[in-house]
N, CA, C and O of each residue as an XYZ file, in Angstrom:
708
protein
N      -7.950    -54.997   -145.357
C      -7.108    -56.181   -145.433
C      -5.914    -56.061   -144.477
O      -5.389    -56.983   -143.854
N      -5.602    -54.870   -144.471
C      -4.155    -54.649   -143.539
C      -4.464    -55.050   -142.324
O      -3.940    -56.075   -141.889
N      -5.677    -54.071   -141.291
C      -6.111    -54.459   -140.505
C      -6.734    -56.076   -139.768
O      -7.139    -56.396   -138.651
N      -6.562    -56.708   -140.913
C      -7.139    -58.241   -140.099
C      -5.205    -58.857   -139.982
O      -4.776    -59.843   -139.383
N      -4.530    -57.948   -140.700
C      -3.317    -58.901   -140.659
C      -2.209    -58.325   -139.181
O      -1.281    -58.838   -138.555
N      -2.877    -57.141   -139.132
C      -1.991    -56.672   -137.522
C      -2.808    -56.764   -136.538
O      -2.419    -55.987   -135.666
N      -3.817    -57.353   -136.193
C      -4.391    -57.918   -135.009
C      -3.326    -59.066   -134.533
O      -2.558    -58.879   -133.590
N      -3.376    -60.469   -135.416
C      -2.505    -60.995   -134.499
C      -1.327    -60.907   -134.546
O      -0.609    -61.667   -133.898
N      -0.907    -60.061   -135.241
C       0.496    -59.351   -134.713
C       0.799    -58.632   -133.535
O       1.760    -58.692   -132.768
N      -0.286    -57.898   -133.557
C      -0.406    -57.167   -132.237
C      -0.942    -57.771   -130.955
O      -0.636    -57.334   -129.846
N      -1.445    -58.406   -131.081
C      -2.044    -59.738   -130.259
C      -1.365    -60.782   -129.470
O      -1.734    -61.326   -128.430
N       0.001    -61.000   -130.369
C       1.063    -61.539   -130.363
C       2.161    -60.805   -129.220
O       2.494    -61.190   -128.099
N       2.521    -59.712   -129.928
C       3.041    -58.627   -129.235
C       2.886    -58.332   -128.196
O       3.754    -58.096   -127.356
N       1.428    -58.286   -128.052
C       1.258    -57.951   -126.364
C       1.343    -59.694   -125.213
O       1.564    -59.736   -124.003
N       1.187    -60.409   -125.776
C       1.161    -61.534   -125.074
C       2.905    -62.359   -124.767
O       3.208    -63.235   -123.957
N       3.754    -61.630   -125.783
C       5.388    -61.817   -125.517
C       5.525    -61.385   -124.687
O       5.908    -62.045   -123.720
N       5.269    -59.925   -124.585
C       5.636    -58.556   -123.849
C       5.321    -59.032   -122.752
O       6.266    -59.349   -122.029
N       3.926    -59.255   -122.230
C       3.486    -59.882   -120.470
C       4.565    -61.001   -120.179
O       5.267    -61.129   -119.176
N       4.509    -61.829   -121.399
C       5.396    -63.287   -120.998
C       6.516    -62.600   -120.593
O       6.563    -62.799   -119.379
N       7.700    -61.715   -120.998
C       8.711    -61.320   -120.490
C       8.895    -60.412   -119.129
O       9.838    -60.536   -118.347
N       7.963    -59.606   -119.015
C       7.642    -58.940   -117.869
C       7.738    -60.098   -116.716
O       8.347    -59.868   -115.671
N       7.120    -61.322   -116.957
C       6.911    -62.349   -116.138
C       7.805    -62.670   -115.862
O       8.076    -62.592   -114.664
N       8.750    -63.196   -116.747
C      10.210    -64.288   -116.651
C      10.966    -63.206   -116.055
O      11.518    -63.672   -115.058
N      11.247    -61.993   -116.195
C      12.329    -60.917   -115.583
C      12.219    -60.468   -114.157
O      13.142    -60.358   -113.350
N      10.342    -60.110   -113.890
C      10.781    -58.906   -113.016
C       9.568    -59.936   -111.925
O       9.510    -59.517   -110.769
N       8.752    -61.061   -112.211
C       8.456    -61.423   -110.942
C       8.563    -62.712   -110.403
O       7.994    -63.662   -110.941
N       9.220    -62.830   -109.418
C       9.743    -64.202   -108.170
C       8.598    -65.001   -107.748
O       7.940    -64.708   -106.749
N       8.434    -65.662   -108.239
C       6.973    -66.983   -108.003
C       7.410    -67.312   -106.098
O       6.574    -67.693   -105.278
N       8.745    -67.062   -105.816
C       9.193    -67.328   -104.423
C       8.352    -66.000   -103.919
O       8.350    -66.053   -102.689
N       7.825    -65.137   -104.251
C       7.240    -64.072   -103.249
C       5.776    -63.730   -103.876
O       5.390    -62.615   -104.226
N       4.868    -65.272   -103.947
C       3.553    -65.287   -103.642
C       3.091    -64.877   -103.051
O       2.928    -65.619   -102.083
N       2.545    -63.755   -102.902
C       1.514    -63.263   -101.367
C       0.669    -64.544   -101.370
O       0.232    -65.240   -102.287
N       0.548    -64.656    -99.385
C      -0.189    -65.535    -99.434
C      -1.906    -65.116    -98.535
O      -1.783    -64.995    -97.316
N      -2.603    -65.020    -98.805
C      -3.547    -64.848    -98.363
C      -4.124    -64.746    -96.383
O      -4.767    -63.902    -95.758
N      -3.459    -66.103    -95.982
C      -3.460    -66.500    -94.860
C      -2.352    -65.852    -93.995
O      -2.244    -66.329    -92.865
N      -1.533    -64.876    -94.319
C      -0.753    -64.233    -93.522
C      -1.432    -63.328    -92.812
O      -2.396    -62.704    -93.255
N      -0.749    -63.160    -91.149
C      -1.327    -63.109    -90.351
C      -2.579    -63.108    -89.946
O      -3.034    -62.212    -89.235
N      -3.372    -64.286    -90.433
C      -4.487    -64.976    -90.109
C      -4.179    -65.861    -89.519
O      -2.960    -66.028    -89.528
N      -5.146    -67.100    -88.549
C      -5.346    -67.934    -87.463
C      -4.890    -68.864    -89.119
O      -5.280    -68.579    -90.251
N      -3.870    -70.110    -88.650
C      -3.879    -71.546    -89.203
C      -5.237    -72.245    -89.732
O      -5.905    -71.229    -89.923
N      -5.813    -72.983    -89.978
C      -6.379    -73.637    -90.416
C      -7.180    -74.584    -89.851
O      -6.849    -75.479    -90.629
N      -7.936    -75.094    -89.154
C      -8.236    -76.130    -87.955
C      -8.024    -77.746    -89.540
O      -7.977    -77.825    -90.768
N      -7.990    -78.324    -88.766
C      -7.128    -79.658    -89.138
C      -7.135    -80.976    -88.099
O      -7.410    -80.731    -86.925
N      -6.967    -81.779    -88.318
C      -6.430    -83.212    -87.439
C      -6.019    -84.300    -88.641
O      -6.726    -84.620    -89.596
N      -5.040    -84.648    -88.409
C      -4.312    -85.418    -89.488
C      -3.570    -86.746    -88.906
O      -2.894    -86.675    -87.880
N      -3.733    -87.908    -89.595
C      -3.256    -89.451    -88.797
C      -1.292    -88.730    -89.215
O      -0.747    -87.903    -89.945
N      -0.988    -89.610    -88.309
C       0.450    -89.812    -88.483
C       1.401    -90.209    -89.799
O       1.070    -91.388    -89.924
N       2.117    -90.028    -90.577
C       3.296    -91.108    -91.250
C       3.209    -92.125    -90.203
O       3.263    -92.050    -88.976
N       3.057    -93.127    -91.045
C       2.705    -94.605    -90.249
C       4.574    -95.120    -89.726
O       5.530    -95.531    -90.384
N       4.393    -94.849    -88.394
C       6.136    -95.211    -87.452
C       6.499    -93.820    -86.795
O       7.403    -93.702    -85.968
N       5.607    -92.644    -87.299
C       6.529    -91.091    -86.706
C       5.084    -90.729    -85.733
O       4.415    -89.760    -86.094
N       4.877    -91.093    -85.173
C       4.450    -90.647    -83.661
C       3.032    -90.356    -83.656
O       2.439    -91.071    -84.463
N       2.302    -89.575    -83.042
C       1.146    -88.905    -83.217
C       0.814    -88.187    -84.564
O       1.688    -87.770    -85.325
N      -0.467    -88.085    -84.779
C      -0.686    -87.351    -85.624
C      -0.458    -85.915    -85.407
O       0.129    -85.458    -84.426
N      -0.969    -85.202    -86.409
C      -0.971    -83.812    -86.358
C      -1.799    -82.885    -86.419
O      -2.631    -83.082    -87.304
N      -1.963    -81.771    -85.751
C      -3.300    -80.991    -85.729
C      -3.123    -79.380    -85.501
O      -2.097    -78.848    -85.077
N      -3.962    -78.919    -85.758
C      -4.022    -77.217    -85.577
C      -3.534    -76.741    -84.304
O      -2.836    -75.729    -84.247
N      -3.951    -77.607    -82.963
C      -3.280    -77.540    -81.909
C      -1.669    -77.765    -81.735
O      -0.981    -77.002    -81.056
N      -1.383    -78.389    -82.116
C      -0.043    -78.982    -82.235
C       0.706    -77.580    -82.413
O       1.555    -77.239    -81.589
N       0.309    -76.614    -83.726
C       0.948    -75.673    -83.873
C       1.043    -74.863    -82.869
O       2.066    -74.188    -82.753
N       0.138    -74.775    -82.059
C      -0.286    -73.666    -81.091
C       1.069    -73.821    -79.502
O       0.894    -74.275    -78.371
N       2.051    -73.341    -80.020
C       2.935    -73.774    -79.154
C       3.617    -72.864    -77.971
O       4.344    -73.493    -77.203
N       3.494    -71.708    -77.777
C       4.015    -70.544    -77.634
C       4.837    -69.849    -78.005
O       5.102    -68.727    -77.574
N       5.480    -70.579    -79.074
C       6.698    -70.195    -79.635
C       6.686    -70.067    -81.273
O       5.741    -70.598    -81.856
N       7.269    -69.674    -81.719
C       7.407    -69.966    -83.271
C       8.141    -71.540    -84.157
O       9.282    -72.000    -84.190
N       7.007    -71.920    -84.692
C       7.259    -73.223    -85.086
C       7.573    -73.188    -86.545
O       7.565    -72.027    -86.953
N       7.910    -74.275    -87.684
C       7.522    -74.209    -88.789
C       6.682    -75.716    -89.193
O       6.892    -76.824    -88.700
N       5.826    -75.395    -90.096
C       5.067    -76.894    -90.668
C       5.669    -76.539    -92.377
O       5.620    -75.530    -93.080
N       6.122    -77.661    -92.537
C       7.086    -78.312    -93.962
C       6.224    -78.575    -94.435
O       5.461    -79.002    -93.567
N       5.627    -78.618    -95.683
C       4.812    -79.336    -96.441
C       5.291    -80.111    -97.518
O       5.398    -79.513    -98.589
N       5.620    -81.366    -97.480
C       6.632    -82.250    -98.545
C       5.958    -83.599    -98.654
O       4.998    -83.940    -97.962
N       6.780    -84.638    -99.960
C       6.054    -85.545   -100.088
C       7.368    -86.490   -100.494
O       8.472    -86.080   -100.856
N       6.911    -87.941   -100.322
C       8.571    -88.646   -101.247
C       8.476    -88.775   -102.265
O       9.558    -89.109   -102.748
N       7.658    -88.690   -103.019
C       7.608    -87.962   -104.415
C       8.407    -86.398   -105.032
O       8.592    -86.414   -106.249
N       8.779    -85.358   -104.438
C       9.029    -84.390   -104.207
C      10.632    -83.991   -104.085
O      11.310    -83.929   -103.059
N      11.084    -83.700   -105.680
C      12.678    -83.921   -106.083
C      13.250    -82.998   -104.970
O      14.197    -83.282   -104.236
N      12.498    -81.808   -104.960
C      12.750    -80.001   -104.349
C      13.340    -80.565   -103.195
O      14.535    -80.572   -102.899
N      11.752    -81.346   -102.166
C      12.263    -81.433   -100.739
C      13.069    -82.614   -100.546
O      12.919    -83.061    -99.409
N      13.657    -83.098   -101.068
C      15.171    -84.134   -100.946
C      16.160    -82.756   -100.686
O      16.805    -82.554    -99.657
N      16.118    -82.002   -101.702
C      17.183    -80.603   -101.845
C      17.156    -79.747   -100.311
O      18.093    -79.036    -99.948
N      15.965    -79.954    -99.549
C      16.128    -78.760    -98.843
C      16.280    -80.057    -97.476
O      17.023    -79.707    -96.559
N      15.758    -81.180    -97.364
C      15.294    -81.891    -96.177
C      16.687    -81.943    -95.001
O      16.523    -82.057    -93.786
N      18.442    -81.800    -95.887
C      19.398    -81.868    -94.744
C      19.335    -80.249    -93.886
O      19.889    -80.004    -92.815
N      18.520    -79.315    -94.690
C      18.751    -78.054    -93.660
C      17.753    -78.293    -92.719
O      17.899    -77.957    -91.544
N      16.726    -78.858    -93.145
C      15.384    -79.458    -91.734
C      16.364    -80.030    -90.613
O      16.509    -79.480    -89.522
N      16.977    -81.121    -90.981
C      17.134    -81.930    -90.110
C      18.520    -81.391    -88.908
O      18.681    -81.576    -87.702
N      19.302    -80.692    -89.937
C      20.313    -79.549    -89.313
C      19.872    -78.735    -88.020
O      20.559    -78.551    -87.015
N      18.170    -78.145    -88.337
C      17.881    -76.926    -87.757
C      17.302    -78.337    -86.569
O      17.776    -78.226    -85.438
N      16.489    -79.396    -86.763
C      15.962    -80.177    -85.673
C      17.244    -80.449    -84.755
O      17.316    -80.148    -83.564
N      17.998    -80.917    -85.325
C      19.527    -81.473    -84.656
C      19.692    -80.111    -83.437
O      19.646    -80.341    -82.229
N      19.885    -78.706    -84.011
C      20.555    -77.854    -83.326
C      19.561    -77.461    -82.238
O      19.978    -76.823    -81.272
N      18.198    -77.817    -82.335
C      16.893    -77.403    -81.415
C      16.493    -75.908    -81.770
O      15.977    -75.169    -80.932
N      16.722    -75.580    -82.858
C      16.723    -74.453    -83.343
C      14.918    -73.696    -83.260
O      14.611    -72.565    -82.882
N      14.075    -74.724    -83.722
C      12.640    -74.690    -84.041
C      12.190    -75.511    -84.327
O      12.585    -76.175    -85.285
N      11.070    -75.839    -83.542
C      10.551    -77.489    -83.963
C       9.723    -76.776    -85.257
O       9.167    -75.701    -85.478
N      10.007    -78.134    -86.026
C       9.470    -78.454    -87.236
C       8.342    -79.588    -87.215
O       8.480    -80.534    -86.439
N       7.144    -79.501    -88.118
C       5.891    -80.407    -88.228
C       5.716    -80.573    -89.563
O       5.521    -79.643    -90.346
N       5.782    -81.819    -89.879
C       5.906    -82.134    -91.080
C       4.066    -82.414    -91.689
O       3.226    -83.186    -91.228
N       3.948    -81.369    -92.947
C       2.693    -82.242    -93.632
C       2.872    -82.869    -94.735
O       3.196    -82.212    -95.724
N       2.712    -84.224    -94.825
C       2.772    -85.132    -96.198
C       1.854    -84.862    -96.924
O       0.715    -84.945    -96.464
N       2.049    -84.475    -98.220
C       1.107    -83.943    -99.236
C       0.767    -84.870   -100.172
O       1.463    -85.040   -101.173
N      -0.234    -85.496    -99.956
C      -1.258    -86.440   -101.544
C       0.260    -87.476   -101.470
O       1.142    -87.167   -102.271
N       0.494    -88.524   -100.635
C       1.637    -89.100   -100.752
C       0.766    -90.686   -100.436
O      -0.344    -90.897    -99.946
N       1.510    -91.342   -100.802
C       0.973    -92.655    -99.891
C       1.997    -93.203    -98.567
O       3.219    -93.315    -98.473
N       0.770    -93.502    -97.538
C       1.777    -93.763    -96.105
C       2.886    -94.550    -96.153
O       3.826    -94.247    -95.419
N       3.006    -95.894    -97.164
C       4.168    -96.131    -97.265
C       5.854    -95.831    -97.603
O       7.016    -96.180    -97.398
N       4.866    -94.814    -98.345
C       6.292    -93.980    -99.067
C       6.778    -93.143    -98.631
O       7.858    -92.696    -99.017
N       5.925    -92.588    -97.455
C       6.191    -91.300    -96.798
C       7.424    -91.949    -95.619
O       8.602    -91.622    -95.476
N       6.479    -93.121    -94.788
C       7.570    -93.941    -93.723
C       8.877    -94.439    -94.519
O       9.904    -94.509    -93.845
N       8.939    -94.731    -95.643
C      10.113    -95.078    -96.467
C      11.039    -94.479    -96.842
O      12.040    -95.045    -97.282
N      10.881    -92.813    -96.726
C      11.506    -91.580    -97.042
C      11.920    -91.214    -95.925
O      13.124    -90.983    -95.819
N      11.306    -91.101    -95.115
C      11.729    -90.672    -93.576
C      12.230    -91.038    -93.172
O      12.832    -90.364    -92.336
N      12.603    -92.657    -93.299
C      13.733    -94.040    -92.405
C      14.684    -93.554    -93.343
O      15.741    -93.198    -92.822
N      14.597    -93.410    -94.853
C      15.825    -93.108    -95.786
C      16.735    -91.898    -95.257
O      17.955    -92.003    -95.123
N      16.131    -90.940    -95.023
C      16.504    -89.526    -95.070
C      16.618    -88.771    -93.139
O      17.294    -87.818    -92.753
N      15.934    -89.428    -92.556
C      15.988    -88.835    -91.204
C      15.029    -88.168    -91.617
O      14.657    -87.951    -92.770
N      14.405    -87.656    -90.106
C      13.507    -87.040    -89.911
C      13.520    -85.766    -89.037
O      13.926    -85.704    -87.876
N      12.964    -84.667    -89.848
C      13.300    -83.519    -89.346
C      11.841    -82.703    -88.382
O      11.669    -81.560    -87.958
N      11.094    -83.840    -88.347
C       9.622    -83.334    -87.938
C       9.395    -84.256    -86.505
O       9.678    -85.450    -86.417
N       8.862    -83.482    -85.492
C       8.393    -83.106    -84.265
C       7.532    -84.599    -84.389
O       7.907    -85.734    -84.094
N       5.959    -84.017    -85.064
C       5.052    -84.652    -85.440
C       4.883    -84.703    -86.934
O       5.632    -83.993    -87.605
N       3.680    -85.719    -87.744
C       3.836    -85.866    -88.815
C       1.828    -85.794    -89.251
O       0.927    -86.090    -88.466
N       1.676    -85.349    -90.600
C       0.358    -85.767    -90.841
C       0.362    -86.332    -92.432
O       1.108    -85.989    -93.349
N      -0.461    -87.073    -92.433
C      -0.682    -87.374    -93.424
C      -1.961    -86.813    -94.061
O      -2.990    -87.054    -93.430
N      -2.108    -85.977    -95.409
C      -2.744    -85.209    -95.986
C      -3.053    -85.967    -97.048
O      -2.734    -85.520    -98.149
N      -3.799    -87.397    -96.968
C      -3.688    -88.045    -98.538
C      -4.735    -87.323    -99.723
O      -4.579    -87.271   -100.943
N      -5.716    -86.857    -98.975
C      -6.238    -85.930   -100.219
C      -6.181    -84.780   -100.836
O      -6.624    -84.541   -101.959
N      -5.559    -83.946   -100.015
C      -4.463    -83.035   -100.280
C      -5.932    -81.293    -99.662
O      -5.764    -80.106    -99.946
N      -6.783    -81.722    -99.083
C      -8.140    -81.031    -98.302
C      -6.894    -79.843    -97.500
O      -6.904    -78.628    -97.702
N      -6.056    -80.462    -96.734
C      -5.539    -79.712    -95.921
C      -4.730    -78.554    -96.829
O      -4.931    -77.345    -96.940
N      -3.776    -79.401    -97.405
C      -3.251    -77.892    -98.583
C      -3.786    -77.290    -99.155
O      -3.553    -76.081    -99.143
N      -4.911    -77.903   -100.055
C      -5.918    -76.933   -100.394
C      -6.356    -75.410    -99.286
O      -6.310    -74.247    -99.686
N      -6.727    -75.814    -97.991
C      -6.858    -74.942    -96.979
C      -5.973    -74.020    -96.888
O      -6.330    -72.843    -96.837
N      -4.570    -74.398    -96.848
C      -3.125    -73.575    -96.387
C      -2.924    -73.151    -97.473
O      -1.764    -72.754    -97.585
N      -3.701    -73.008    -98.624
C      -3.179    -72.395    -99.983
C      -1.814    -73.103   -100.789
O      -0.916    -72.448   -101.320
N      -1.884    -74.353   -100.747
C      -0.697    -74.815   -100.673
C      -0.847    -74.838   -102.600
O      -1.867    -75.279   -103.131
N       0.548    -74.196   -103.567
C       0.707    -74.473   -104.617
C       1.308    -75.678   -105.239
O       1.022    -76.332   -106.242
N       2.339    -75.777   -104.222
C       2.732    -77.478   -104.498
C       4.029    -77.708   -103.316
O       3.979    -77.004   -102.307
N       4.615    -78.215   -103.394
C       6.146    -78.879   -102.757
C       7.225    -78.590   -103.229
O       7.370    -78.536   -104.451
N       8.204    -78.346   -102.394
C       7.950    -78.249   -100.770
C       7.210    -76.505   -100.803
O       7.398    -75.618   -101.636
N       6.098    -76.497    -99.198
C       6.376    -75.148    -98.844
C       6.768    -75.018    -97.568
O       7.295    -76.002    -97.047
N       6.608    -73.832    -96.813
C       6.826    -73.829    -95.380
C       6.236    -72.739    -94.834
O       6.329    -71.584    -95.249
N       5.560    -73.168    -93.793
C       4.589    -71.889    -93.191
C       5.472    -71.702    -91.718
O       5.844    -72.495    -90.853
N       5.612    -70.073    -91.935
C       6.077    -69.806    -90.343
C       5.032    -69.751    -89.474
O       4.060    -69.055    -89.767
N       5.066    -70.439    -88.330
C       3.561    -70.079    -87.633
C       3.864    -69.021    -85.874
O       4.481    -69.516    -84.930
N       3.467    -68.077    -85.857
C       3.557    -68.116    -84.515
C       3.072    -68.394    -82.969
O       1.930    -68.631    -83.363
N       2.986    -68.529    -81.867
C       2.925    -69.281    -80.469
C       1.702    -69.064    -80.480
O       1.167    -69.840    -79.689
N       0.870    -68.310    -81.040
C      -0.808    -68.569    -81.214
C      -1.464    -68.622    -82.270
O      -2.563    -68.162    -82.580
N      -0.305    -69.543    -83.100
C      -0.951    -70.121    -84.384
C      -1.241    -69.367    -85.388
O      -1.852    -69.885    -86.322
N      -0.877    -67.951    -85.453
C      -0.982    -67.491    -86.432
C       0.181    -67.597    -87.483
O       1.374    -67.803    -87.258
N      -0.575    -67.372    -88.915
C       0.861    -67.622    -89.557
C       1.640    -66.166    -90.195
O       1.217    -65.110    -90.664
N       2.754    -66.641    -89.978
C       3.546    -64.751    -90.215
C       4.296    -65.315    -91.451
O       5.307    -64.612    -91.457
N       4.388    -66.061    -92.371
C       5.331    -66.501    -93.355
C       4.844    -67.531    -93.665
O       4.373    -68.403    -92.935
N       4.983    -67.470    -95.487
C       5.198    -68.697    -95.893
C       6.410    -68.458    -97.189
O       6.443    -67.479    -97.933
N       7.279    -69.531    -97.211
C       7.930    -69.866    -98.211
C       7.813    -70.916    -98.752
O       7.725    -71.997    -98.169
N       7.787    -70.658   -100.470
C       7.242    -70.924   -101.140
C       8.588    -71.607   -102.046
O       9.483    -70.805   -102.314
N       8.775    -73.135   -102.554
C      10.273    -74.006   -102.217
C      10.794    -74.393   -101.851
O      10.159    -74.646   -100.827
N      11.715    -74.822   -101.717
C      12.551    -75.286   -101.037
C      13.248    -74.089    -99.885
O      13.270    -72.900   -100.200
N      13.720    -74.502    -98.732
C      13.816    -73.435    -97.689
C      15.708    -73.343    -97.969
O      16.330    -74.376    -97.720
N      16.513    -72.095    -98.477
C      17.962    -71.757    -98.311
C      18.078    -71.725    -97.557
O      17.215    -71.773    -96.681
N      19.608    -71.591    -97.389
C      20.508    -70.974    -96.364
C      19.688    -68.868    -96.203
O      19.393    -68.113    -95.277
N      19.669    -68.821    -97.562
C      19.005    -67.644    -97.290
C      17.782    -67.227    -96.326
O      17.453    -66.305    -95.579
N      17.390    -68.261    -96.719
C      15.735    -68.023    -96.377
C      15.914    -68.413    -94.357
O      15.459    -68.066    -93.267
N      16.388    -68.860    -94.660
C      16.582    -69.308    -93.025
C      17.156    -67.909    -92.187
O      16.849    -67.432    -91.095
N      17.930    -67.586    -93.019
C      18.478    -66.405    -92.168
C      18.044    -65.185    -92.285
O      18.424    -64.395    -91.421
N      17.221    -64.730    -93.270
C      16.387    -63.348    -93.378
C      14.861    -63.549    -92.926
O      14.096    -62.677    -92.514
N      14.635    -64.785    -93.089
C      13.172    -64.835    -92.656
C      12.874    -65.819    -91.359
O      12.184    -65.395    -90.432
N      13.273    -66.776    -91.346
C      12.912    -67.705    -89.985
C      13.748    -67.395    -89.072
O      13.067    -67.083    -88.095
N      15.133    -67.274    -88.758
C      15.944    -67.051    -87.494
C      15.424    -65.902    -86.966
O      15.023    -65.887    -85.802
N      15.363    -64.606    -87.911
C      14.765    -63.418    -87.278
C      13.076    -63.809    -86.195
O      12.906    -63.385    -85.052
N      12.114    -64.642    -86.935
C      11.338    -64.360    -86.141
C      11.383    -65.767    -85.141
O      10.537    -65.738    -84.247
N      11.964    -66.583    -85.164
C      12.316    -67.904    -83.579
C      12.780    -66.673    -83.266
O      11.896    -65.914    -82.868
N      14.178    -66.094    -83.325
C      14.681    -65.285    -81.976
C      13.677    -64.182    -81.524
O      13.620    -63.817    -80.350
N      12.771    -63.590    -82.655
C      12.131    -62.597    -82.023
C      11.023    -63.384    -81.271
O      10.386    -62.470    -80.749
N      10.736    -63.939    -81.100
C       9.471    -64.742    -80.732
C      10.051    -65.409    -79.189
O       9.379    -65.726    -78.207
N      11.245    -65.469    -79.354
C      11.891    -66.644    -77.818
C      12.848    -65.712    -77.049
O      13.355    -65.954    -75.954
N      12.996    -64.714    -77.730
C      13.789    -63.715    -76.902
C      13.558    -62.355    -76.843
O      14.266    -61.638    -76.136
């Protein structure tokens, strides 16, 4: 009788115990991502309807180190991060390529006239095939890519002041200088 009554006690116990291990000691911001330093993804994607050409696997392939944003106007996070995009476009810091994730084209051109636009080129991803590919968990992320398309980073959120300066400035300057 004892024994059927400390199973789910113990059962219990061990399933708190993982839950806390979780909440304390690991950063959902430092997902390994699979596709690091692997080739991008091949792709071709129509435009945000008003922002220029579409977007494609080539596009990334720049010689330099680029980043592709992955955001939507649905997407509370990337409102939070979109004035450091447009900061880093302003300063010519690193072109940025925006992918719209499972969004509709109107809303995407409606967000972009709202907010400025911090992207080069734009794609529209309405079935969301392409993130699926890039391992994408949700919005915003950001893939560092480098000048032959490989990708050396992804962050996973919204992009800091931090993140900009331990992870992306280091590799634009290492990459352009």
């Amino acid at each position: 009788m004892r024994l059927g009554f400390l199973a789910p006690v113990l059962t219990f116990a061990v399933i708190a115990a993982l839950m806390l291990y979780a909440l304390f000691f690991l950063n959902p911001k430092e997902i390994p991502s699979e596709l690091v330093s692997k080739p991008a993804p091949e792709f071709q994607l129509e435009p945000v309807p008003g922002y220029g050409p579409g977007l494609g696997t080539s596009d990334l392939k720049q010689g330099k180190v680029v980043l592709l944003n992955v955001f939507a106007s649905w997407c509370v996070a990337c409102l939070a991060e979109h004035p450091l995009l447009v900061k880093l476009k302003q300063q010519g810091v690193v072109d940025i390529y925006g992918l719209n994730y499972k969004d509709k084209p109107d809303a995407a051109a409606k967000w972009l006239t709202r907010h400025g636009t911090a992207y080069t080129r734009t794609g529209m991803d309405l079935k969301g095939r392409v993130g699926i590919d890039f391992g994408v968990y949700g919005v915003p992320e950001t893939f560092i890519i480098d000048g032959e398309g490989r990708i050396l980073d992804k962050i996973i959120g919204p992009i800091t002041e931090h993140d900009l300066e331990t992870r992306i400035l280091p590799r634009v300057s290492g990459e352009n200088g």
